[in-house]
N, C-alpha and C positions, 0 to 999 in steps of 0.2 A: 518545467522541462521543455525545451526547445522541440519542436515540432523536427523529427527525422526518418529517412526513409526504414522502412520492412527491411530487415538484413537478412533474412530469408535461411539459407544452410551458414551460414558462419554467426547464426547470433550465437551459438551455445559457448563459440568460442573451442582453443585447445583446452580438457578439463582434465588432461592427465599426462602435465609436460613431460612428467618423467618417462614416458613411453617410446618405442621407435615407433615412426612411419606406421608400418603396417602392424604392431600390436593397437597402436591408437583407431585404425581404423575398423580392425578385426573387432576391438569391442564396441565400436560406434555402429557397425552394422547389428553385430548381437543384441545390442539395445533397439536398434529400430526393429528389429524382426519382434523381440518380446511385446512394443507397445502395439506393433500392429495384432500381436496374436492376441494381446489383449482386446482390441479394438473389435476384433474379427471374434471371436464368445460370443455364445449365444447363452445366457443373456453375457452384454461386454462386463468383465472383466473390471469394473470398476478400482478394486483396493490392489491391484496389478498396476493400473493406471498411477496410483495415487505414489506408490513406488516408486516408479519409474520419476517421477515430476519431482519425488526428493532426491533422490541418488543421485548420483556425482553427472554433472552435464546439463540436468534437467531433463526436457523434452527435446531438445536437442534443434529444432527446426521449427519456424512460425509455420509451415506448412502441416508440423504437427500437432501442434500448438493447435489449429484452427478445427482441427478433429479432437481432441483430449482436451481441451478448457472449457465444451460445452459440457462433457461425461463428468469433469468434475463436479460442475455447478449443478449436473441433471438437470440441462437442459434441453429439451427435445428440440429439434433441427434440421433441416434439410441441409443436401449437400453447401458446406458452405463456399463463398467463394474465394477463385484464388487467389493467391497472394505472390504481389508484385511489387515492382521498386515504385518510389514516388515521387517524379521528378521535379524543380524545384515550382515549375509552371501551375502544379495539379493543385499546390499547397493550401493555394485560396480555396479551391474547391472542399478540400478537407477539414478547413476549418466552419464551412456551412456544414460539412456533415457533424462536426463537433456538436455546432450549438442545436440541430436539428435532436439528434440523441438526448444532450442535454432534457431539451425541454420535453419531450416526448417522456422522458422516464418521472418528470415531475409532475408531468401532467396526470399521467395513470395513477401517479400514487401521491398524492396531495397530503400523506401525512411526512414525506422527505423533504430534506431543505439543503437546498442548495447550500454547498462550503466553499471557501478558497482553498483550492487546492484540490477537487473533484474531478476538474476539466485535464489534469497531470495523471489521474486512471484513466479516463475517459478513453485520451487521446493514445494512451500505451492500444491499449484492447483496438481502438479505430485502424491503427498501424499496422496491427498483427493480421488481426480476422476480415476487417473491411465493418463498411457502418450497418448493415443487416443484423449480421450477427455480433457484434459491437453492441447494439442496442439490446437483445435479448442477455448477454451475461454480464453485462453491467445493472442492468436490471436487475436482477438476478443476485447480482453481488449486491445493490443498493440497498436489498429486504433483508439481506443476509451479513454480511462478511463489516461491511460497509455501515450498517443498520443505525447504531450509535454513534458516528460524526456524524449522522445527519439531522438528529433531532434541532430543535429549534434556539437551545444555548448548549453548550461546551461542554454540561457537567458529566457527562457519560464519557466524553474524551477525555478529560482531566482523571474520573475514576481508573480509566483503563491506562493512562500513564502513570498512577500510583503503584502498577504493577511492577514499576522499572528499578527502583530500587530496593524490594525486598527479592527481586530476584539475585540482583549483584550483592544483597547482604548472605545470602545464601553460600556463593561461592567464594566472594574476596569479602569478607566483613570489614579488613584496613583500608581499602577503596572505597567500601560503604562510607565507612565514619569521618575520610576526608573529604567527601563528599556533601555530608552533610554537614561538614564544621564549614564550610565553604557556600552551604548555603544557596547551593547553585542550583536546585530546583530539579525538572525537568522537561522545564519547558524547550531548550535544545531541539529535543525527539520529536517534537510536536510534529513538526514538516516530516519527518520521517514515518509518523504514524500515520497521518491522516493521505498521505499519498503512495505509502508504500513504497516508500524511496524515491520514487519515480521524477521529484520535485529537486532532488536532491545530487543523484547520478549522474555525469553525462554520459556513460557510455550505456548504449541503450542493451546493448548484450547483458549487462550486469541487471538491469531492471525486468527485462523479459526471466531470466532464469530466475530471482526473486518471485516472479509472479507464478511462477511455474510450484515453486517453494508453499508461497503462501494460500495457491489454488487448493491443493492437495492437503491443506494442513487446519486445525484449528483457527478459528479468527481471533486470538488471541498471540499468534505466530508472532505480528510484525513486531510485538513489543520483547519478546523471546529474543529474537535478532537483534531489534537496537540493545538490549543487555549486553549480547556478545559483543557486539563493536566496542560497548566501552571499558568490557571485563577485557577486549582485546589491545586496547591503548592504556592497559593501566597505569605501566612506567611512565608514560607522557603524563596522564593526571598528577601522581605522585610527586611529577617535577616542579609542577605548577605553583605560581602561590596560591595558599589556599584562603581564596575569595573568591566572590562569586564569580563577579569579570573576567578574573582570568580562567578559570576552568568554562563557563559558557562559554567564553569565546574560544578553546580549543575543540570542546566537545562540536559545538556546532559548526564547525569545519571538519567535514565530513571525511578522509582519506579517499582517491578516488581508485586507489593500487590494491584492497583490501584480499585477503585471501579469504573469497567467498565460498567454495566451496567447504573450506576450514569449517568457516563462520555457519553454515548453513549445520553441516552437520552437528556441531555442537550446541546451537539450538534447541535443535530436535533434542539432542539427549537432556540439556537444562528440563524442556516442556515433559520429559520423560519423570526426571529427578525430583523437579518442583511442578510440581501442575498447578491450574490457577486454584483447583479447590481447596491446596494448602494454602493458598497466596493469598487468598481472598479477606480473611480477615486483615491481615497484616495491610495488605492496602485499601482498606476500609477504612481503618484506624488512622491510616496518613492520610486519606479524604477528611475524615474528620479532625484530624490537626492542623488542616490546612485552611480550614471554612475561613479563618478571621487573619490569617497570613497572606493566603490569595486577596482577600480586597486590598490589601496593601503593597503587593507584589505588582507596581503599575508595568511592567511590562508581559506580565501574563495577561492582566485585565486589556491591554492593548492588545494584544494580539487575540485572544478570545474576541474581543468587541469588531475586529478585521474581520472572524470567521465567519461570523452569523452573517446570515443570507442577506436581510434584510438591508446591513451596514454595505456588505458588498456591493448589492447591487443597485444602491440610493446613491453611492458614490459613484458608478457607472454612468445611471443614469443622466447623474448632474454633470459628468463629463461631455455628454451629449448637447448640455444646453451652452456647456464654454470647452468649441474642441479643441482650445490651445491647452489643456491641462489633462487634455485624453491620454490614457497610459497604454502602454504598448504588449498589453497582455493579448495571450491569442485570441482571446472570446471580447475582444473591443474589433476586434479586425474583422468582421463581417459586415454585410451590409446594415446602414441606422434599424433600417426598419424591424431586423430582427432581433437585434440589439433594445430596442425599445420593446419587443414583446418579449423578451427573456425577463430584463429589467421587473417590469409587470407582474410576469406569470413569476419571480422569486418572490414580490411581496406578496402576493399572493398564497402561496404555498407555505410563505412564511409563519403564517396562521394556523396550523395544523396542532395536532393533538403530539406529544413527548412519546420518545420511543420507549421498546420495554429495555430492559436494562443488559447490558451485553454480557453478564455472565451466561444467563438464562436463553439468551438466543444464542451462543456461542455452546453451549453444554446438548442445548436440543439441534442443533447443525451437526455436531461431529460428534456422533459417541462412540466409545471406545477406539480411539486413533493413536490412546497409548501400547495396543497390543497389536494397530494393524497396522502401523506405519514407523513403527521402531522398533524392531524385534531384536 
């Protein structure tokens, strides 16, 4: 995702065109009065917050945002600071505070490992909040939400996209089954799980209110959503020939028009209908179907082999010694020197101990969210 300024009162966007004027704004003040009276609770009003961050609009303002996404993560905070536009001058600056965050979060915690694709949350949260508190709820999200792409190989991500298709056999079983005559995997959603859309999106109003979604919700969310997207384009699937090529290559072109609040809601109700504890076996099953199909799948193993830290940042590195082959990712665009201690401090970190498995820390993160945030 292309580095772009704070959009401040217009990220939420119109979230309810069918409105006049002043019904759209009557209920847009209603909602800021409720989150702030949430806000304002003694103790705050947490599962009011987490409400508010589903329902239709989100949170409405990175100004609000920058108060309600540390309540979500519970993270304690002082006043944070404000949020302003970012002109194009500042950018450089911005990207030292990327990689500053970056390393600082791997340095604390030496059992996380840098991914591709990290620095695309990173830099959402940098935009929004500023890098103070950037750093505390990425943190935050790293132990948490995040936990499982960070282990040291892929297989906790691979488990938790096994989830994508017993949820869509659930609802369309004839889009399952062409789906799987077709062989096209899931690796598509990959970019989409591991970044949170954010990699994937360009309009940054569309990834702030996803986050706003995902903050409040399950960390099992993002893969609920990419189900809807493709339960949402079914007739395009359907059209398709049914091989692999052609359906990855539709799926993984993303729509950038999508009716998200649609989508969001009906999420929530799939994570209501099918939770992961029904799911769990069923994509247990398709990890274990997959064990000797995956090595042969060379563009999963390509791309798994991209993610790990070490591959990233060995490649980085060697960019440094010939800079006619340097690539134009944001986190090369800082000064050598810190770029050589990123480099470092990844293989480094690279070495760590395997995370626990994201059922288990997604089940002890959010419990019962099916009674207090779907009613």
């Amino acid at each position: 995702m292309a580095l772009r300024p704070s959009q401040g009162d217009g990220s939420a966007g119109r979230w309810n065109c069918g409105l006049g004027k002043a019904d759209f704004n009557a209920k847009r003040k209603k909602k800021v009065a409720e989150i702030h009276q949430a806000l304002n609770s003694d103790p705050t009003d947490v599962a009011a917050l987490r409400r508010m961050a589903i329902s239709e609009g989100g949170l409405l303002t990175d100004e609000i945002r920058c108060q309600v996404w540390p309540k979500l993560l519970n993270v304690n905070t002082c006043e944070p600071p404000p949020v302003s536009s970012m002109p194009d001058e500042q950018r450089e600056g911005l990207q030292e505070e990327l990689i500053d965050i970056i390393l600082l979060i791997l340095d604390r915690n030496p059992q996380l490992h840098y991914y591709q694709g990290y620095h695309d949350i990173v830099v959402t949260f940098l935009l929004v909040v500023g890098e103070r508190l950037a750093t505390s709820l990425v943190e935050k999200l790293s132990t948490h939400h995040l936990r499982d792409f960070m282990d040291p190989t892929m297989d906790n991500t691979k488990h938790i996209l096994n989830y994508l298709m017993p949820i869509i056999d659930q609802v369309n079983p004839e889009l399952h089954d062409f789906m799987q005559s077709a062989e096209v995997g899931t690796i598509f959603a990959l970019s989409w799980l591991i970044t949170w859309f954010g990699h994937v999106l360009s309009d940054f109003r569309h990834v702030v209110r996803l986050y706003d979604f995902f903050l409040a919700c399950h960390p099992l969310m993002p893969i609920y959503f990419a189900a809807v997207i493709v339960l949402y384009r079914e007739q395009e699937v359907l059209d398709c020939d049914c091989d692999m090529a052609s359906v990855h290559h539709l799926l993984s072109q993303i729509p950038q028009d999508l009716p998200y609040e649609t989508l969001i809601s009906r999420a929530g109700d799939l994570f209501v209908q099918f939770p992961p504890s029904e799911l769990a076996r069923e994509a247990a099953a398709q990890q274990e179907a997959e064990r000797t199909a995956a090595s042969t799948f060379k563009d999963f193993e390509l791309a798994s082999a991209q993610q790990r830290p070490d591959m990233v940042l060995r490649q980085r590195f060697r960019g440094l010694l010939r800079p006619e082959t340097r690539t134009k990712d944001v986190l090369t665009k800082p000064r050598t020197n810190r770029f050589v201690k990123l480099a470092v401090m990844g293989l480094t970190v690279a070495l760590g101990a395997a995370a626990l498995a994201v059922v288990k820390s997604a089940l002890e993160w959010a419990p019962k969210f099916q009674l207090q945030l779907f009613p």
